[in-house]
mmCIF file of the C-alpha atoms, coordinates in Angstrom:
data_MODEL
# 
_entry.id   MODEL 
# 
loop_
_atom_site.group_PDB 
_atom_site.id 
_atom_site.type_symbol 
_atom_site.label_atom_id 
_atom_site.label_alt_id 
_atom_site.label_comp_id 
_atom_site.label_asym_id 
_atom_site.label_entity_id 
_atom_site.label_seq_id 
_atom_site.pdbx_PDB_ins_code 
_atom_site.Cartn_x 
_atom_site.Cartn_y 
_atom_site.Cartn_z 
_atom_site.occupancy 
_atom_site.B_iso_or_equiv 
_atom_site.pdbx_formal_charge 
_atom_site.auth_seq_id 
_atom_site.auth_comp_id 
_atom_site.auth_asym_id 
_atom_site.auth_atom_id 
_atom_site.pdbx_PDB_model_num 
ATOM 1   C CA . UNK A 1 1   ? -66.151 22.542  -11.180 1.00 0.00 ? 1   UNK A CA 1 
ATOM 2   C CA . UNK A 1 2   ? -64.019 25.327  -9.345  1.00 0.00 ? 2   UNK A CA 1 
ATOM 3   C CA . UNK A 1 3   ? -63.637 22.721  -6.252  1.00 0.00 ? 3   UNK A CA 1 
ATOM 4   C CA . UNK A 1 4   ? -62.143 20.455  -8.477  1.00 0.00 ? 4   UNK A CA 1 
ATOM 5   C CA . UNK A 1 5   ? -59.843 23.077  -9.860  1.00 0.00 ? 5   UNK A CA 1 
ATOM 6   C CA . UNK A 1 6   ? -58.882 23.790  -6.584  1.00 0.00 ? 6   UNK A CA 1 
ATOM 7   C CA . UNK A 1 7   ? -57.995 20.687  -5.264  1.00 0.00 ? 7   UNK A CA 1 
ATOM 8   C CA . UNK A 1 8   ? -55.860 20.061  -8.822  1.00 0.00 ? 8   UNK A CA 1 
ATOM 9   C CA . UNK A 1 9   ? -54.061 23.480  -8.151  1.00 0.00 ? 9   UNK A CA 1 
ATOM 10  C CA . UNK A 1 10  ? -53.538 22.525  -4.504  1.00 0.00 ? 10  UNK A CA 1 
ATOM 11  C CA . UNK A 1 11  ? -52.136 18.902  -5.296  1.00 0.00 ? 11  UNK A CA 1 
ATOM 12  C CA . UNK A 1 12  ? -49.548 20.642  -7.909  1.00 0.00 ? 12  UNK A CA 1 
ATOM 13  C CA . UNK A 1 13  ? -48.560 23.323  -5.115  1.00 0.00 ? 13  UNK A CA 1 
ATOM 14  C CA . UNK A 1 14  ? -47.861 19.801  -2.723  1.00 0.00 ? 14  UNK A CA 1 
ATOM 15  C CA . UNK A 1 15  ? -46.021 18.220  -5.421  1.00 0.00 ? 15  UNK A CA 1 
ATOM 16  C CA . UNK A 1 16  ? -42.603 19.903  -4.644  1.00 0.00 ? 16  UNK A CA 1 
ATOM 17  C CA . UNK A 1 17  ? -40.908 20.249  -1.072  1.00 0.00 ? 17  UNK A CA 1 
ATOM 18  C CA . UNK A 1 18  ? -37.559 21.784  0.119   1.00 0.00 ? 18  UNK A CA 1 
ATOM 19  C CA . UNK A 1 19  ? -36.207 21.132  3.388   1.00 0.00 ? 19  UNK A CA 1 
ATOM 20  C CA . UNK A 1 20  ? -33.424 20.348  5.558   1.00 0.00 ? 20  UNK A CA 1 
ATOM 21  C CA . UNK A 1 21  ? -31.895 17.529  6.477   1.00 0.00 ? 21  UNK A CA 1 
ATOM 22  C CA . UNK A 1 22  ? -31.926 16.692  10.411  1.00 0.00 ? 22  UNK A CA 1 
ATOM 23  C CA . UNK A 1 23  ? -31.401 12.946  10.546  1.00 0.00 ? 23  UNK A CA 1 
ATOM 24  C CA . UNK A 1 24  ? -30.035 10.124  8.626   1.00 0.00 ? 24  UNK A CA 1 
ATOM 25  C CA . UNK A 1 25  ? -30.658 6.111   9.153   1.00 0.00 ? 25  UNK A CA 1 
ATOM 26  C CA . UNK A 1 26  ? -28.189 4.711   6.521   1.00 0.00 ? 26  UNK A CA 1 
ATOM 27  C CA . UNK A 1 27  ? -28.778 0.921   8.002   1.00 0.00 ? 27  UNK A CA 1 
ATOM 28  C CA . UNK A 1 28  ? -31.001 -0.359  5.953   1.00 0.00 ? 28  UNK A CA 1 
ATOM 29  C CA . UNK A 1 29  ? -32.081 -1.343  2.364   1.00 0.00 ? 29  UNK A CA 1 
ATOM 30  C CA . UNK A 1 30  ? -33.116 2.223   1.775   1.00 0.00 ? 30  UNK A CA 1 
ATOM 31  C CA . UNK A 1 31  ? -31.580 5.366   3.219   1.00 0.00 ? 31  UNK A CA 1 
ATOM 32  C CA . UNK A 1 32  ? -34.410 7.331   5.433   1.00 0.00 ? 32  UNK A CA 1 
ATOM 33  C CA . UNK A 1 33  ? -34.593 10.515  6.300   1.00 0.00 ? 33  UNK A CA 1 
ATOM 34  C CA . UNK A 1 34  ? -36.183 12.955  9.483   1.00 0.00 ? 34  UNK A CA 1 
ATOM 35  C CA . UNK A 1 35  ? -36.381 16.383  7.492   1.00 0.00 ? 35  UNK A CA 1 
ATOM 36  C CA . UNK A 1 36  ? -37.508 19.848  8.474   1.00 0.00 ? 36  UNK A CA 1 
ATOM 37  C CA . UNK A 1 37  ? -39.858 21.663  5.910   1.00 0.00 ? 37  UNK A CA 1 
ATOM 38  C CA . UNK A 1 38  ? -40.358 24.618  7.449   1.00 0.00 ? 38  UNK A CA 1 
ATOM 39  C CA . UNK A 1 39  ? -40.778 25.761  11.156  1.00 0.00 ? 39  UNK A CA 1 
ATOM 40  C CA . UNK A 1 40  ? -43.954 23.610  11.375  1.00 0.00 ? 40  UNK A CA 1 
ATOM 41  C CA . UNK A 1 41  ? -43.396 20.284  9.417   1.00 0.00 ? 41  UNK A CA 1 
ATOM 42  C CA . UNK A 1 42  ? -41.547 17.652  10.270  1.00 0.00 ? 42  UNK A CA 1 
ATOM 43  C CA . UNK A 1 43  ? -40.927 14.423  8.124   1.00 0.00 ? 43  UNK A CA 1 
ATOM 44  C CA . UNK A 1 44  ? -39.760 11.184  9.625   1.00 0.00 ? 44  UNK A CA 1 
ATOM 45  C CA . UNK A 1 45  ? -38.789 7.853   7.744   1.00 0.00 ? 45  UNK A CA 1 
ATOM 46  C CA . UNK A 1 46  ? -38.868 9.372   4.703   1.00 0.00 ? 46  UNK A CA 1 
ATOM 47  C CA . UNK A 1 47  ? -36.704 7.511   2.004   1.00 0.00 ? 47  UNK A CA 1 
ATOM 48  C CA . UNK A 1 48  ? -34.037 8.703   -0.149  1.00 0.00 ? 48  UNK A CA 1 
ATOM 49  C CA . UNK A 1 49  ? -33.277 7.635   -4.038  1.00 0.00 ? 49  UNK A CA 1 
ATOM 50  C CA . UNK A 1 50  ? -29.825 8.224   -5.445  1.00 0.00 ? 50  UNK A CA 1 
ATOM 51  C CA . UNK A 1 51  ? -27.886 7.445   -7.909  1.00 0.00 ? 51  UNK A CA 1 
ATOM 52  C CA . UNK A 1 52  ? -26.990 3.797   -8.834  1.00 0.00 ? 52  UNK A CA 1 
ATOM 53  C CA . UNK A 1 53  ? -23.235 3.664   -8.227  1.00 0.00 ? 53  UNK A CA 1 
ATOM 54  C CA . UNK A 1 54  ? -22.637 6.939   -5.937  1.00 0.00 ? 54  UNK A CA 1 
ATOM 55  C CA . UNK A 1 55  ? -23.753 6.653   -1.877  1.00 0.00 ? 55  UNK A CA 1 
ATOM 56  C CA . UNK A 1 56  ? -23.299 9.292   0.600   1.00 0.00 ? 56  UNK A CA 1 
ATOM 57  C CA . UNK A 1 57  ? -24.891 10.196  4.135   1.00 0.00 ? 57  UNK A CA 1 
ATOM 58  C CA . UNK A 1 58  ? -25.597 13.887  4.356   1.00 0.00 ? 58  UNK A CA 1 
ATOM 59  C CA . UNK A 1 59  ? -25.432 15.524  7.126   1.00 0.00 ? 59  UNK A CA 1 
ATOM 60  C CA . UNK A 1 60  ? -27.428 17.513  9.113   1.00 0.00 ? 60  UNK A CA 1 
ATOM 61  C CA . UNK A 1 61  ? -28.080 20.609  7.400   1.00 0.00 ? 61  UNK A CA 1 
ATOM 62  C CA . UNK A 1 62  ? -28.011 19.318  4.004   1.00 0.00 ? 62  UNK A CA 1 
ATOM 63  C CA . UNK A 1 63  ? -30.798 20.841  1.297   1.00 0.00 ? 63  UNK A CA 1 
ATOM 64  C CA . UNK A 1 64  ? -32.869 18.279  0.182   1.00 0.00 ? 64  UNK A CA 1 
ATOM 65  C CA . UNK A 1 65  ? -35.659 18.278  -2.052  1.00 0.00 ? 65  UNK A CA 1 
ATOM 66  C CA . UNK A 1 66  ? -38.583 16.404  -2.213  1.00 0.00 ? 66  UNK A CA 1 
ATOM 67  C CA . UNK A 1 67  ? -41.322 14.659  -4.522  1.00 0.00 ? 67  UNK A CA 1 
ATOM 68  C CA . UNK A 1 68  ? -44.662 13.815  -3.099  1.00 0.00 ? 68  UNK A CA 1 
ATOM 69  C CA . UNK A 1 69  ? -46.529 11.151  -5.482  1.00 0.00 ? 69  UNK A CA 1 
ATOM 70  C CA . UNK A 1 70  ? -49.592 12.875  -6.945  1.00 0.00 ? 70  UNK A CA 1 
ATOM 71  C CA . UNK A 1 71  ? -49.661 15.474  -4.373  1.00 0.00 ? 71  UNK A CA 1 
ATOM 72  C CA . UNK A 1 72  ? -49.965 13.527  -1.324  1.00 0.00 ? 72  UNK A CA 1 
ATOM 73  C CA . UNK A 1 73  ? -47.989 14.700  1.222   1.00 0.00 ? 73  UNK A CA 1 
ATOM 74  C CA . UNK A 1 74  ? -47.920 11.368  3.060   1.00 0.00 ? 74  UNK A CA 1 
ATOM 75  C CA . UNK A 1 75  ? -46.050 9.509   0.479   1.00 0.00 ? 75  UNK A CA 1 
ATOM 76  C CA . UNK A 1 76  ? -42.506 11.377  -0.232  1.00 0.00 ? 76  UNK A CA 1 
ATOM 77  C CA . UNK A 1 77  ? -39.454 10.546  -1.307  1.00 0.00 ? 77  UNK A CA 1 
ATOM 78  C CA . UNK A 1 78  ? -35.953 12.651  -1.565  1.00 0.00 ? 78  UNK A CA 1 
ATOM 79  C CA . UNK A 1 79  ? -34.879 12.888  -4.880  1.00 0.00 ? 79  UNK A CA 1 
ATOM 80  C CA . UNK A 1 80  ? -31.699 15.560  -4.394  1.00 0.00 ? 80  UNK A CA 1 
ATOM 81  C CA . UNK A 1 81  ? -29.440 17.029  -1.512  1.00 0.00 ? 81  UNK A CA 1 
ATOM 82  C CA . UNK A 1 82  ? -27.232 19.239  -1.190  1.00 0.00 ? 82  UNK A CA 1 
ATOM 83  C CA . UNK A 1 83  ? -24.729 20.907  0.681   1.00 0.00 ? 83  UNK A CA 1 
ATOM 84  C CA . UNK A 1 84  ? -24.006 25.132  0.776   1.00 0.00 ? 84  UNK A CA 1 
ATOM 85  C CA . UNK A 1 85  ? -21.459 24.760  3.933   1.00 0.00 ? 85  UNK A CA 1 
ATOM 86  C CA . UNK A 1 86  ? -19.408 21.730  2.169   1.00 0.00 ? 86  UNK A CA 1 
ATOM 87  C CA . UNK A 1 87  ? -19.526 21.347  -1.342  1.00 0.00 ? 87  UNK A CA 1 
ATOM 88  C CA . UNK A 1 88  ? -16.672 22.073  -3.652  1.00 0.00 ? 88  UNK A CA 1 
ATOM 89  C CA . UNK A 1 89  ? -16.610 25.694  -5.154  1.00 0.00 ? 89  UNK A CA 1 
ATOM 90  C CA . UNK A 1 90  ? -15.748 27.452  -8.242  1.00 0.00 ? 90  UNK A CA 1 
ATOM 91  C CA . UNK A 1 91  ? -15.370 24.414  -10.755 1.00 0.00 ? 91  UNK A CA 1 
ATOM 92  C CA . UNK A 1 92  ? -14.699 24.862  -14.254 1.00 0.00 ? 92  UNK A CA 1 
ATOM 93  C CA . UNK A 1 93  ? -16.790 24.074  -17.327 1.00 0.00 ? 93  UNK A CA 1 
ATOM 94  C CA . UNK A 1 94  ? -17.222 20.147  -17.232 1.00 0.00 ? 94  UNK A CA 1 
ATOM 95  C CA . UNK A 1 95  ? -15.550 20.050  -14.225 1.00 0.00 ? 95  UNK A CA 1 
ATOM 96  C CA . UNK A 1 96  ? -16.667 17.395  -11.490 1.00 0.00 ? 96  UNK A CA 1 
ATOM 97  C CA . UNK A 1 97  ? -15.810 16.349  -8.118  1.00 0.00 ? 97  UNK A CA 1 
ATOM 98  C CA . UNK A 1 98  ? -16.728 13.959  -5.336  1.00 0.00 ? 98  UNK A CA 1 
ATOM 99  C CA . UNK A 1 99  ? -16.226 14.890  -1.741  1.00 0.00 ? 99  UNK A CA 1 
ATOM 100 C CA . UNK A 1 100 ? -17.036 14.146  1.793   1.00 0.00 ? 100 UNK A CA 1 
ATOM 101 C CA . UNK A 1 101 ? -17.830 16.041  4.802   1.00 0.00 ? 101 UNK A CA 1 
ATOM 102 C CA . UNK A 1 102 ? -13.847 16.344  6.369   1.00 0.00 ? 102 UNK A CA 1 
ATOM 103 C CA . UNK A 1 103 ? -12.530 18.031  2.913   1.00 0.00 ? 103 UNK A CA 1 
ATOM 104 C CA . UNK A 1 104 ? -11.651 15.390  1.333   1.00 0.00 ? 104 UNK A CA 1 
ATOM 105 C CA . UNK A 1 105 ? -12.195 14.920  -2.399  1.00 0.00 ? 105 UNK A CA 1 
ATOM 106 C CA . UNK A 1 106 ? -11.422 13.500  -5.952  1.00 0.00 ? 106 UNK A CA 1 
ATOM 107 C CA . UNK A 1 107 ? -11.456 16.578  -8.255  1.00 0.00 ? 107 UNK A CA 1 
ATOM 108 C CA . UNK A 1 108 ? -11.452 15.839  -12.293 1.00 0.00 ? 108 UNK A CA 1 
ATOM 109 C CA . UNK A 1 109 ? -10.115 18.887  -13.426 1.00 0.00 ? 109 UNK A CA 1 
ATOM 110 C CA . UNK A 1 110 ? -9.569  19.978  -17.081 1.00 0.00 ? 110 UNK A CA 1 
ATOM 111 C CA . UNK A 1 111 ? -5.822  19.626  -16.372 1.00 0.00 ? 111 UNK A CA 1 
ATOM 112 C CA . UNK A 1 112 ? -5.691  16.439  -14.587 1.00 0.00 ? 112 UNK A CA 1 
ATOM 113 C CA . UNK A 1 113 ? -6.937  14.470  -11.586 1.00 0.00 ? 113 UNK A CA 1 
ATOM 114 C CA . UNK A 1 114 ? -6.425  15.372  -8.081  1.00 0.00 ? 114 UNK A CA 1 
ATOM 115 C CA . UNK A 1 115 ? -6.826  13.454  -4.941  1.00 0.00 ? 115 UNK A CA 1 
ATOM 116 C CA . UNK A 1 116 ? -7.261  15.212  -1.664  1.00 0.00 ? 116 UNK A CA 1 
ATOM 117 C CA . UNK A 1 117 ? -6.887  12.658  1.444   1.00 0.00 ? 117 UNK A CA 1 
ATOM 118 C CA . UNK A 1 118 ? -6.372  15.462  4.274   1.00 0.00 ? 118 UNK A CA 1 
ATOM 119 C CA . UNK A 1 119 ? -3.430  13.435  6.087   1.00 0.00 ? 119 UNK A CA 1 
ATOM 120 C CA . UNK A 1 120 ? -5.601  10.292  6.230   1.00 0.00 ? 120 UNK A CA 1 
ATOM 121 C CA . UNK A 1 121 ? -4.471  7.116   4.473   1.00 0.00 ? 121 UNK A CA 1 
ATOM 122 C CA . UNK A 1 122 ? -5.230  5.898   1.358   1.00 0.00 ? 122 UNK A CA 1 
ATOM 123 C CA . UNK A 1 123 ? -5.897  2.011   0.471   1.00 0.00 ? 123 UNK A CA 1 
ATOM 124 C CA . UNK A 1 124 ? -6.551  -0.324  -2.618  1.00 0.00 ? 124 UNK A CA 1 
ATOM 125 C CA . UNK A 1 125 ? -7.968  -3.106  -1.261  1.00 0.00 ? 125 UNK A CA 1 
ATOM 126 C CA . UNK A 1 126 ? -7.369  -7.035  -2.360  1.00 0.00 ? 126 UNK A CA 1 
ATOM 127 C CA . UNK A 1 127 ? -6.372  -5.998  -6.121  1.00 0.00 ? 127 UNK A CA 1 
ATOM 128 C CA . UNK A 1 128 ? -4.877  -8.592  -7.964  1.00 0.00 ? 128 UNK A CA 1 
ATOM 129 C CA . UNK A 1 129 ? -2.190  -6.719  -9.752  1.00 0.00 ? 129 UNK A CA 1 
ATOM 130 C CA . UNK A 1 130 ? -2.496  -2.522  -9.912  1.00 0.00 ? 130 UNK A CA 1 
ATOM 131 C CA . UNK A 1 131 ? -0.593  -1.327  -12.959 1.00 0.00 ? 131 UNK A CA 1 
ATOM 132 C CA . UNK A 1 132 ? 0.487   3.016   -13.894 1.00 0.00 ? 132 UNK A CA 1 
ATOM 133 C CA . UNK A 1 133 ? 0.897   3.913   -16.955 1.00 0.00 ? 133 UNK A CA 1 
ATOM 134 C CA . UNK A 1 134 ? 2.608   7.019   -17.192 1.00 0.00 ? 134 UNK A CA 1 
ATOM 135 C CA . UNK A 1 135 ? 3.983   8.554   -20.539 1.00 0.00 ? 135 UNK A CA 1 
ATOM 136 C CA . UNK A 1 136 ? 6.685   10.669  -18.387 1.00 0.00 ? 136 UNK A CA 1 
ATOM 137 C CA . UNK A 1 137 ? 7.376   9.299   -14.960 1.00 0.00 ? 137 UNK A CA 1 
ATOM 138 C CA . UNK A 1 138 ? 6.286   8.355   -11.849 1.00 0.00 ? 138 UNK A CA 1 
ATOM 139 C CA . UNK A 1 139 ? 7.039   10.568  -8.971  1.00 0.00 ? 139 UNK A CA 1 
ATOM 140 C CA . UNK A 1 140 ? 6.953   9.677   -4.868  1.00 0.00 ? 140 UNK A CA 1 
ATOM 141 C CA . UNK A 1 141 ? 7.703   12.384  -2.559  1.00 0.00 ? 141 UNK A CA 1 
ATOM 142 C CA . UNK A 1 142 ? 7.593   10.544  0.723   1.00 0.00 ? 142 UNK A CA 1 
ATOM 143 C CA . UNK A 1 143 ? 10.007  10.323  3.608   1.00 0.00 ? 143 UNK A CA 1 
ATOM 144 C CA . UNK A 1 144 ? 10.102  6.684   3.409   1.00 0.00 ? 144 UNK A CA 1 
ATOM 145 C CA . UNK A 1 145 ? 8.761   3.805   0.496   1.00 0.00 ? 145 UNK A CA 1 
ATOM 146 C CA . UNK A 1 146 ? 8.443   0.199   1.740   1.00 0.00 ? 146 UNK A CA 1 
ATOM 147 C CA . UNK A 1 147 ? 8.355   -2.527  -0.231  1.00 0.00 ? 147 UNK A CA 1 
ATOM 148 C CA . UNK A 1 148 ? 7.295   -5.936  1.389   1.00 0.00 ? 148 UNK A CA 1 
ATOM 149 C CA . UNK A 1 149 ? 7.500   -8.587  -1.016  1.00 0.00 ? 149 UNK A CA 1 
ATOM 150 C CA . UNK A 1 150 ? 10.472  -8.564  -4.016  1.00 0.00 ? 150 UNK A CA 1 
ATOM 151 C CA . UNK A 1 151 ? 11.400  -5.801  -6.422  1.00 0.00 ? 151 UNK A CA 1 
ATOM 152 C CA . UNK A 1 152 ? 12.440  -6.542  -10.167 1.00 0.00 ? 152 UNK A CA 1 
ATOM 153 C CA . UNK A 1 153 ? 13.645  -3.261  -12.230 1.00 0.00 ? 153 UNK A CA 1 
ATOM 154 C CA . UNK A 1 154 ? 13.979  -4.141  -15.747 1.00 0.00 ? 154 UNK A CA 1 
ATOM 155 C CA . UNK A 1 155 ? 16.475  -0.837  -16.465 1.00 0.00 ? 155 UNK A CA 1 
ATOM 156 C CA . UNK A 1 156 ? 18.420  1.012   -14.753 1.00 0.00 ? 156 UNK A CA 1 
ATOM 157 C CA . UNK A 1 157 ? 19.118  2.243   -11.394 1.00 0.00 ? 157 UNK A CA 1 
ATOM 158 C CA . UNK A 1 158 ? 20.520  5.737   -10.407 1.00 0.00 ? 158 UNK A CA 1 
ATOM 159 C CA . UNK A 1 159 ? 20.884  6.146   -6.391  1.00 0.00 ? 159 UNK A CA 1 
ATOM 160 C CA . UNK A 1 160 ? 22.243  9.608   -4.920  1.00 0.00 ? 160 UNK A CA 1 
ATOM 161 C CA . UNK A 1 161 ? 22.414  8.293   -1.561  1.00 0.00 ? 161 UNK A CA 1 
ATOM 162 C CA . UNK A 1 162 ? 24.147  5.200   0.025   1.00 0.00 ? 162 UNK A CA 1 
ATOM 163 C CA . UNK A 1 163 ? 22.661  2.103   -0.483  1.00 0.00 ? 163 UNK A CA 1 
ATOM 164 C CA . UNK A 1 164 ? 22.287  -0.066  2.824   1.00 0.00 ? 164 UNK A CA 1 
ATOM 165 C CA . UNK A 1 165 ? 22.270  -3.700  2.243   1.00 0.00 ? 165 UNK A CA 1 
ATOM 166 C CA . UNK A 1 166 ? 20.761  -6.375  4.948   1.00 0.00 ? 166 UNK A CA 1 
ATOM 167 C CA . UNK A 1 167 ? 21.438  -10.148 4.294   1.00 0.00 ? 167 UNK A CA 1 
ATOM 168 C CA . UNK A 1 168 ? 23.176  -11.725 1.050   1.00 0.00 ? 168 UNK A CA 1 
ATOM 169 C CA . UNK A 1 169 ? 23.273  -10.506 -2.051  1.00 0.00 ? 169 UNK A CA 1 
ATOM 170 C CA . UNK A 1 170 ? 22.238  -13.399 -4.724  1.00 0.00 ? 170 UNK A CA 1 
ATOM 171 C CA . UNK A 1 171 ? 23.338  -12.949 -8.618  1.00 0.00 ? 171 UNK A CA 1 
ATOM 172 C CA . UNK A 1 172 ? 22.427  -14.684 -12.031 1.00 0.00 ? 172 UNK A CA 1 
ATOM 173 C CA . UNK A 1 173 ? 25.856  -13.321 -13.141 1.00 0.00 ? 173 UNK A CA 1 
ATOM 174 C CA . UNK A 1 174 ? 27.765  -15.606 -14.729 1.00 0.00 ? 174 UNK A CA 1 
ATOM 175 C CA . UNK A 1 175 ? 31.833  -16.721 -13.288 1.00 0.00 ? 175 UNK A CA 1 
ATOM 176 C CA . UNK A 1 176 ? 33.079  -14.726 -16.464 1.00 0.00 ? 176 UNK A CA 1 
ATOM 177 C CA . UNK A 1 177 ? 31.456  -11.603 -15.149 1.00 0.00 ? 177 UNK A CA 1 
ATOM 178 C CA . UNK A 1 178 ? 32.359  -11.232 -11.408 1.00 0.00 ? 178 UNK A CA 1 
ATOM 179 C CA . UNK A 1 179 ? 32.444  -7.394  -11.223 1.00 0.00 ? 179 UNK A CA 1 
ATOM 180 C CA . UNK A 1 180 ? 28.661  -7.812  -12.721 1.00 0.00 ? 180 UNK A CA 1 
ATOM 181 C CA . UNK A 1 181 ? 27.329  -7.771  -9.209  1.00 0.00 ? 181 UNK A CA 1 
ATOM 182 C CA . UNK A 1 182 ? 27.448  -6.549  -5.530  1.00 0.00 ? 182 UNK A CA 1 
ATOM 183 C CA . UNK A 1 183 ? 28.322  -9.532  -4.499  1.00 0.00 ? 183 UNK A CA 1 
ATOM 184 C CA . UNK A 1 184 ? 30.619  -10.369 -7.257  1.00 0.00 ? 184 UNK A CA 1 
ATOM 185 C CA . UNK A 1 185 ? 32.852  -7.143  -5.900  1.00 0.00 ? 185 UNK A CA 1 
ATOM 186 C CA . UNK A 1 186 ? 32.656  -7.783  -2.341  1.00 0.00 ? 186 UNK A CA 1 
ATOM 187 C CA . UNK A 1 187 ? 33.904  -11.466 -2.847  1.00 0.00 ? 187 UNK A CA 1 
ATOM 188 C CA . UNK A 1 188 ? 36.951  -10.391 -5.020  1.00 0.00 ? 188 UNK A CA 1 
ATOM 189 C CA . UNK A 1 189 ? 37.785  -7.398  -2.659  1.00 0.00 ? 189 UNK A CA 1 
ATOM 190 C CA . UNK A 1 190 ? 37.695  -9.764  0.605   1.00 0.00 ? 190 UNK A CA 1 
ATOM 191 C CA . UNK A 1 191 ? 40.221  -11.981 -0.935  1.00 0.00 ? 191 UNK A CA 1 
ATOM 192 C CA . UNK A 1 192 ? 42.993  -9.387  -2.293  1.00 0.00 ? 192 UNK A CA 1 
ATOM 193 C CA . UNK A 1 193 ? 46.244  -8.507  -1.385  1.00 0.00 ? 193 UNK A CA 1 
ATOM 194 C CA . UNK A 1 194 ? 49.032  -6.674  -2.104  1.00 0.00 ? 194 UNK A CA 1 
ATOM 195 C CA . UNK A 1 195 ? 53.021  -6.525  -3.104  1.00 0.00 ? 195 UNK A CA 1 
ATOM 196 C CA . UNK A 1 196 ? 54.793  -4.650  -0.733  1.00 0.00 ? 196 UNK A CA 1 
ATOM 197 C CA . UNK A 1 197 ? 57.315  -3.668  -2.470  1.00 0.00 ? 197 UNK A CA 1 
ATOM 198 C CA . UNK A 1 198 ? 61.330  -2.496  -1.021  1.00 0.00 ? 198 UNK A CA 1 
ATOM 199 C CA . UNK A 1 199 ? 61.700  -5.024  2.133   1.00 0.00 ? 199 UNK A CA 1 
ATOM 200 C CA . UNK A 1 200 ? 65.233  -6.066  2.757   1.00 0.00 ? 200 UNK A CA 1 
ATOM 201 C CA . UNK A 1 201 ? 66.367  -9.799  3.863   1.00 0.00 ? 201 UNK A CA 1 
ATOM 202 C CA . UNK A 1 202 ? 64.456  -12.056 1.078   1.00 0.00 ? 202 UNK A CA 1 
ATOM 203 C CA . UNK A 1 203 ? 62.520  -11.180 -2.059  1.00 0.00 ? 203 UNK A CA 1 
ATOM 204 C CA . UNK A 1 204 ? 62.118  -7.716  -3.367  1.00 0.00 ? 204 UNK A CA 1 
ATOM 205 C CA . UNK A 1 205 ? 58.559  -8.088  -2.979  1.00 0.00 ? 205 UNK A CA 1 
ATOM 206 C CA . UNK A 1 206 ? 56.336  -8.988  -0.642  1.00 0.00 ? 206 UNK A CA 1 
ATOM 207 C CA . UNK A 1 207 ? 52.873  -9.931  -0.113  1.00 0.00 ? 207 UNK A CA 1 
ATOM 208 C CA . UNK A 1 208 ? 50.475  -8.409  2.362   1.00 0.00 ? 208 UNK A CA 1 
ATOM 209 C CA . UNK A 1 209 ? 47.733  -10.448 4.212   1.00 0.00 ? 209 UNK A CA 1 
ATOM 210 C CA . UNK A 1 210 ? 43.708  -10.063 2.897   1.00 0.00 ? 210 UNK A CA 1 
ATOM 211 C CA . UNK A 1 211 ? 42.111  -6.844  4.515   1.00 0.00 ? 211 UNK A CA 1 
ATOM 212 C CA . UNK A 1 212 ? 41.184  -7.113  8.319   1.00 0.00 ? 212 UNK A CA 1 
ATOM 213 C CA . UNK A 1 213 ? 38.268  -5.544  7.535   1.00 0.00 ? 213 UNK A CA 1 
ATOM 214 C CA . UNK A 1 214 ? 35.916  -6.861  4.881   1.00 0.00 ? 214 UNK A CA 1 
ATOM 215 C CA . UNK A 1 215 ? 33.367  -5.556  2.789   1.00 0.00 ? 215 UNK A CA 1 
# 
């Protein structure tokens, strides 16, 4: 009776491992794992579960945790890592974050979201139409914003700098309206002229040629 006691209390004592991470074979179905569990036990090909949803490929280093099935040390699987070098600090209350190894990071903060890209770019990939709603505005502090395909502004624009226009300007604008567009203005101002007035030897008045230099 006290040897079976013994081998029950030395099953539950096997039942938990911590060690650290040393390699990682993300290639397959099933992420595996070479861990350290100690100075004298090494693990290879052991598999990892995660989350449905959230992947990642710790690296060496990590914490990881392990559950051996019944007590067998033979048959393990990681069921948590972690990372004291890496991971995001002081978070509030409900707070949560994911983040990589190169510091970058989504952070859900109880005043907002914040993305963290460390200089690296930042894609959405083969979305059909991407849409911001924003109560307030809608702010871009960049050196330069490119548009590729057409732009359509349903109110109004306000520009502080010169505009620089390459090709023609097309208009909806009807005849009655030609000071409705760009182009409207640069047509009428290309075809002016004026009365010079006070010239002796004919009429009082007379009329200058279009500008040389058009608009």
């Amino acid at each position: 009776m006290i040897g079976i006691i013994q081998r029950i209390a030395r099953r539950l004592q096997m039942l938990v491992g911590v060690g650290r991470v040393t390699l990682v074979d993300d290639s397959g179905p099933v992420q595996m794992m070479q861990l350290a569990l100690g100075s004298l036990e090494v693990r290879d090909r052991t598999p990892r579960l995660a989350e449905f949803g959230f992947a990642s490929n710790p690296p060496a280093g990590s914490d990881a945790t392990l559950l051996f099935v019944g007590g067998d040390r033979s048959n393990g699987v990681v069921i948590a890592t972690g990372s004291q070098a890496l991971r995001l600090r002081d978070l509030q209350p409900g707070e949560a974050a994911i983040y990589d190894g190169q510091g970058k990071y989504v952070y859900l903060t109880e005043t907002g979201i914040v993305v963290e890209a460390k200089g690296q770019p930042v894609t959405v990939n083969d979305a059909s139409a991407v849409t911001v709603n924003a109560s307030t505005s809608v702010t871009l502090n960049s050196p330069s914003t490119k548009i590729t395909g057409t732009l359509e502004v349903d109110g109004a624009v306000t520009m502080k700098q010169t505009c620089s226009v390459t090709g023609a300007l097309s208009s909806a604008t009807s005849v009655s309206d030609p000071f409705g567009t760009m182009q409207g203005m640069r047509e009428i101002y290309d075809a002016h002229d004026h009365e010079v007035a006070g010239v002796q030897g004919g009429s009082s008045n007379v009329t200058s040629n279009t500008p040389t230099q058009q608009m």
